[in-house]
N, C-alpha and C positions, 0 to 999 in steps of 0.2 A: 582454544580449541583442544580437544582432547587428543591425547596420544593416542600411537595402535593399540599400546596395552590397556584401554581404558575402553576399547570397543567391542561390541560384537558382531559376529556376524552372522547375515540368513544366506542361504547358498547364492544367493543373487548380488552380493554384496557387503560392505559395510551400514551399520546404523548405530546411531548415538548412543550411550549405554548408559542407560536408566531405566526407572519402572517401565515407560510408556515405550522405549523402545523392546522393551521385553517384552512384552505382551504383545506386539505387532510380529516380533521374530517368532513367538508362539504360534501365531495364526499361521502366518507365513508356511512353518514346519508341518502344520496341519493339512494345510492344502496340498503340501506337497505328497506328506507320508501316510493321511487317512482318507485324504480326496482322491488321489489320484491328479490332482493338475497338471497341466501341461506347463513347461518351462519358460513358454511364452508369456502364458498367463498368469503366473507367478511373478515374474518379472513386471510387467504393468502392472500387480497390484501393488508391487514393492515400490516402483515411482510413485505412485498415487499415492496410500498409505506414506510416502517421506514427507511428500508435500503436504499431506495428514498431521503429520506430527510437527513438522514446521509451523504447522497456523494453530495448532494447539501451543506449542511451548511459546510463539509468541503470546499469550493468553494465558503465561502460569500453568498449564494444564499438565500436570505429571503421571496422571494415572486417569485410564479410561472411564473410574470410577467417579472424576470430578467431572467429565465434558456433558454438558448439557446439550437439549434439541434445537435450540437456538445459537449454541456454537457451527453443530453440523450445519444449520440452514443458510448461515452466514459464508462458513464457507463452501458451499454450492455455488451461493451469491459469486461471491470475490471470484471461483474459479470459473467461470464466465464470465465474468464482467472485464474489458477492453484494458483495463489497468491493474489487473489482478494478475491470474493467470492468462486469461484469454482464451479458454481450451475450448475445442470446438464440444456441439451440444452433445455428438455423441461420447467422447473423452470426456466429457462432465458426468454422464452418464453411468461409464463403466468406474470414472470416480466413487459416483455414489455405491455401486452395487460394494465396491470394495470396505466402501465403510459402514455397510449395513451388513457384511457378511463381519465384519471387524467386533462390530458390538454386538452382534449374535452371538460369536463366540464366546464372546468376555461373559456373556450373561450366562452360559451354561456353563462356562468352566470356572464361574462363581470368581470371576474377577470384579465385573459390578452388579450390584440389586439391579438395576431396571435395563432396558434397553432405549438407549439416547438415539438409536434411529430410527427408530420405530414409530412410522407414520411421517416422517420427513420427505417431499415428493420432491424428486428430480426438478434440475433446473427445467425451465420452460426455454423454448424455441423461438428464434427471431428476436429475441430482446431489441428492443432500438436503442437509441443513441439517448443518453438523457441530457433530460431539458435541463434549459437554462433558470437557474434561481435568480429571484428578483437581486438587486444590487442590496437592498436593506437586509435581504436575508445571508446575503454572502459574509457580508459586514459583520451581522449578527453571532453567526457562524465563529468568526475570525476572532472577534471580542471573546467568544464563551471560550475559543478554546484556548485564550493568557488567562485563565481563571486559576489562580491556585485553591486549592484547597484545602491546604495546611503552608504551613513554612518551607516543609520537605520538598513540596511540592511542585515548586515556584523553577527551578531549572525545566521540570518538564513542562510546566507552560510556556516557559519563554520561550522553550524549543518548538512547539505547536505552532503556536503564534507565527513563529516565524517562518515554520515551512508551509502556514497555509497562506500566511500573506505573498510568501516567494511565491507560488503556486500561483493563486488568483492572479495575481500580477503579470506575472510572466507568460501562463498559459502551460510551463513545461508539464510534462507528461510523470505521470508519480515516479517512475523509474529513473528520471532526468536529476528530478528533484534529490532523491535520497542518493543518487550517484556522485553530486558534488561535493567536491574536496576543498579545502581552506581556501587556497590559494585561485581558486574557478571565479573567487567573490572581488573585484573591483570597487572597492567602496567609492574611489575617488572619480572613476568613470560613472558610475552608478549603473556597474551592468554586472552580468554575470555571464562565464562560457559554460555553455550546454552540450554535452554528448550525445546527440539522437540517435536515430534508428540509422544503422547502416555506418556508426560510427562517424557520422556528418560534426564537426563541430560548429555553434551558433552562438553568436553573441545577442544576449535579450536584456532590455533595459529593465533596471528598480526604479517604481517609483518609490515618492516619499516615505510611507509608511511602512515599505519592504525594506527601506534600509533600516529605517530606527529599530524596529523588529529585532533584524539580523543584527543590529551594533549590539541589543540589548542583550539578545542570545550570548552574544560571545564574549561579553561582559563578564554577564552571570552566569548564566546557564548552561554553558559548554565547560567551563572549567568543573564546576560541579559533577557532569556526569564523567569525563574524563577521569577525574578522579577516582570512579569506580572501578577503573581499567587498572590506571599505573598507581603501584604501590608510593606509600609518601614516602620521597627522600629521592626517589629515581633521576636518574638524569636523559630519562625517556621522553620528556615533557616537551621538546623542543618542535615546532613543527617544520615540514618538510612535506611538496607535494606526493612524494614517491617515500609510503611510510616503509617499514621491513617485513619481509610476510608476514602475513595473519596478525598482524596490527591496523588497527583501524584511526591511528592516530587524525589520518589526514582527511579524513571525514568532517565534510562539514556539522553534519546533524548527525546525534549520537544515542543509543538508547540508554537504559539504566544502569547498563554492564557497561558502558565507554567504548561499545562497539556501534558499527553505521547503522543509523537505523533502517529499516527494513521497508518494504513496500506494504503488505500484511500491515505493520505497525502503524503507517499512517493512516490505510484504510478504518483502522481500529481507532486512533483519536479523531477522525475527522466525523464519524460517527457518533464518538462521544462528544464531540463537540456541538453538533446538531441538535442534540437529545437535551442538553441543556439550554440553549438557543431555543427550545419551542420550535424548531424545525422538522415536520413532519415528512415533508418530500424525502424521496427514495435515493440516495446520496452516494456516491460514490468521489476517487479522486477523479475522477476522467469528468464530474461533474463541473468541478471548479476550472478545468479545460476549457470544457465546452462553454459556462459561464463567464471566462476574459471573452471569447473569440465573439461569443452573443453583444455582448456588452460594446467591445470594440465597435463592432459594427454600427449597432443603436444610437452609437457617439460619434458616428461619420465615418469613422475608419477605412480607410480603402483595401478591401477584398487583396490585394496582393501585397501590403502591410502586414495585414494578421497571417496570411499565409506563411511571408517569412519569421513573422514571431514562432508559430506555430512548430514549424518546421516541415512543412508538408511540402511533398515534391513537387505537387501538382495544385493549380488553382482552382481545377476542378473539385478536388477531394476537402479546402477548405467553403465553397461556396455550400457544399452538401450538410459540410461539419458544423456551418454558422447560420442558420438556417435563422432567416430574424423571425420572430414573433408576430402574429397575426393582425395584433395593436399596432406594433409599430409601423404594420404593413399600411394600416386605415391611416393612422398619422400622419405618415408620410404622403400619402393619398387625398389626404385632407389639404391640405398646405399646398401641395403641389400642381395639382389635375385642374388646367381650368374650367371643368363640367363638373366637379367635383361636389 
């Protein structure tokens, strides 16, 4: 993490200090000393635009000259969508304006040739809940994203692998997922403890294939990206659930720097993992949520089962969330209904 001498700041605050935070502290200064804006307003742009630059610098993005219209669309996507941000439509909204006024700038004060927002439309209203993916396509999913692609490559698959197989498996929620620490994983119970919403802690079982995953990860593929972090020779290496500040030692799942990986980050492989897969459907993590709890159900599972996998307070709120399939509905109808 960077020190305070390595920052700057806009009157609203601290921001990372690099190209892309220069160029936002720019705008920033312009709203305030050529627009006139309100302190208010300034302020919400400055949340928005961090969150901006977050899902850029997860994405390599250093200068507003490289973000393309398909970066900004994505993240519209994510900041709506239930395991992203979650932001309501209007706070997606005044997101967008923020970062259409952002690359407006850029483009007249010849930071980049083109304007990457231009013509990107706000997120849409009432988004539902997404469906559930067939089992062969989960699967499929899950195989494309242990693909390596080179030799280099091969920790960050292991690491995929295994946070989408934890995922499917378990149900947790992307935030659950990337929050677990070493020592959360049970090999020998075959379970893992969960920190949910309202800091509930929950124990969810691994099946088969979630542990080989996660043994494999931690084999290979976690010592690899750790290494990115601690210099060789350190005697930092040792694990512990409670690491030292701004050490991300105790992280189960790690990104290419040896810090925790991110939520952003999964959303980003899980995508890429899709696209290779031949998976077309509109994909999110909260998809492969909704895909154990479908699945559960379709496999007999009893409603207040998945609920406690799930974590949900109420039984209401997972009968809404596991909504079975139409098929399975006539299926089941079939078999069962003596008029049938």
């Amino acid at each position: 993490m960077a020190g305070a001498a390595d920052r700057v700041r806009t009157a609203e605050g601290p921001l990372t200090s690099d190209k892309l935070s220069e160029q936002v502290k720019s705008y920033l200064d312009h709203l305030t000393v050529e627009r006139g804006a309100s302190k208010h307003t300034v302020s919400s742009y400055r949340r928005d635009l961090d969150r901006y630059m977050d899902f850029l610098r997860e994405r390599s993005a250093t200068d507003l000259a490289q973000v393309t219209s398909a970066q900004i669309a994505e993240f519209l996507a994510w900041s709506r969508d239930p395991e992203g941000m979650g932001l309501a439509q209007s706070s997606a909204a005044r997101g967008l304006s923020a970062v259409r006024g952002l690359h407006k700038f850029a483009v007249l004060e010849g930071m980049a040739a083109q304007d990457a927002a231009h013509g990107v439309k706000p997120p849409q209203p009432g988004r539902r809940l997404p469906k559930a993916l067939p089992v062969d396509q989960v699967i499929a999913i899950i195989e494309a994203s242990g693909m390596a692609d080179s030799e280099s490559d091969i920790p960050r698959a292991l690491r995929d692998a295994a946070l989408l197989e934890l995922m499917y498996c378990t149900g947790c929620r992307v935030s659950e997922a990337v929050g677990l620490n070493l020592l959360d994983v049970d090999f020998q119970a075959r379970s893992a403890r969960v920190l949910g919403k309202g800091d509930k802690e929950r124990l969810v079982p691994l099946g088969g294939p979630a542990v080989a995953a996660l043994d494999a990860y931690l084999v290979r593929g976690r010592p690899a990206l750790l290494a990115a972090r601690i210099p060789r020779g350190s005697a930092s290496r040792s694990y512990s659930r409670e690491a030292p500040p701004g050490k991300a030692t105790n992280a189960l799942f790690l990104n290419a720097r040896g810090e925790r990986f991110s939520r952003q980050s999964t959303w980003a492989s899980l995508r890429h993992a899709a696209a290779k897969a031949g998976v077309k459907a509109e994909i999110s993590p909260h998809t492969l949520r909704h895909s154990c709890a479908t699945h559960l159900l379709e496999g007999g599972a009893d409603v207040r089962v998945v609920q406690e996998l799930l974590g949900h307070a109420s039984v209401v709120t997972t009968q809404i969330y596991t909504m079975v399939s139409a098929t399975t509905l006539r299926e089941v109808y079939a078999t069962a209904h003596p008029r049938a």
